[in-house]
N, C-alpha and C positions, 0 to 999 in steps of 0.2 A: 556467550556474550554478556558482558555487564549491564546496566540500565542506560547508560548512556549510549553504546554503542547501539540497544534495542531502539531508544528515541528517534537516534539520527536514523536508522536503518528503515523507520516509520513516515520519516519527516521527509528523506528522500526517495523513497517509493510513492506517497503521497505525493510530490511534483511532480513525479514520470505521471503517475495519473492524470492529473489537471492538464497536463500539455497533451494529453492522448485523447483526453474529451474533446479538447480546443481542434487537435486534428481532427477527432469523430464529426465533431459540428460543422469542419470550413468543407469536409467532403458529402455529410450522409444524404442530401440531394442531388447528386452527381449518380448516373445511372451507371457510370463505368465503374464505379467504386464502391459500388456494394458490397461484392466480396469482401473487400479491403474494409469497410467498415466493420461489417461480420468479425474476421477476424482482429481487428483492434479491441472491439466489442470484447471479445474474450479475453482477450487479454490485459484488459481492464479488470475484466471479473477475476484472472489471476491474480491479480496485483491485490485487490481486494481483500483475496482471502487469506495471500499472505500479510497483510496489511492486522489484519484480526488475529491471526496467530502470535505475531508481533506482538498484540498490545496484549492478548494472553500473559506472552513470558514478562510482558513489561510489569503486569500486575501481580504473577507471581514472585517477583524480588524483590525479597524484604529489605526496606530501605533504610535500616534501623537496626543492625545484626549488631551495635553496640547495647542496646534496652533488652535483651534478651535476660530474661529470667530463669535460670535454669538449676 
C-alpha cells in the first residue's frame, strides 16, 4: 500500500474504534452484556494493534524518493 492508502486505512480503523467505545460505554453496566463487552473489548485492542502497525509502514515510506542522493 502507498502512504495514502496507509493514512485512510488508519483513519478508517480509528472510526470503527470510536464507535465501538461509544457501544462499550452505552452497554458496560448492563449485566447481560458483559460478555459482549469483553469481547468488543478485544476487539478494540485488535483494531489498535493494527492501527500501530499501520502507522509503522506509514513512517517507513519515504515521502521524498525524488531528494534521494545516490
Amino acid at each position: 500500500m502507498n502512504g495514502m492508502e496507509w493514512a485512510e486505512f488508519i483513519r478508517r480503523t480509528e472510526n470503527k474504534m470510536y464507535h465501538l467505545h461509544r457501544a462499550i460505554d452505552g452497554i458496560c453496566n448492563e449485566p447481560d452484556y458483559q460478555e459482549s463487552v469483553t469481547a468488543l473489548t478485544e476487539v478494540v485492542r485488535d483494531y489498535q494493534t493494527l492501527v500501530e502497525k499501520a502507522k509503522d509502514e506509514l513512517r517507513a515510506i519515504d515521502m521524498h524518493p525524488e531528494h534521494r542522493h545516490e
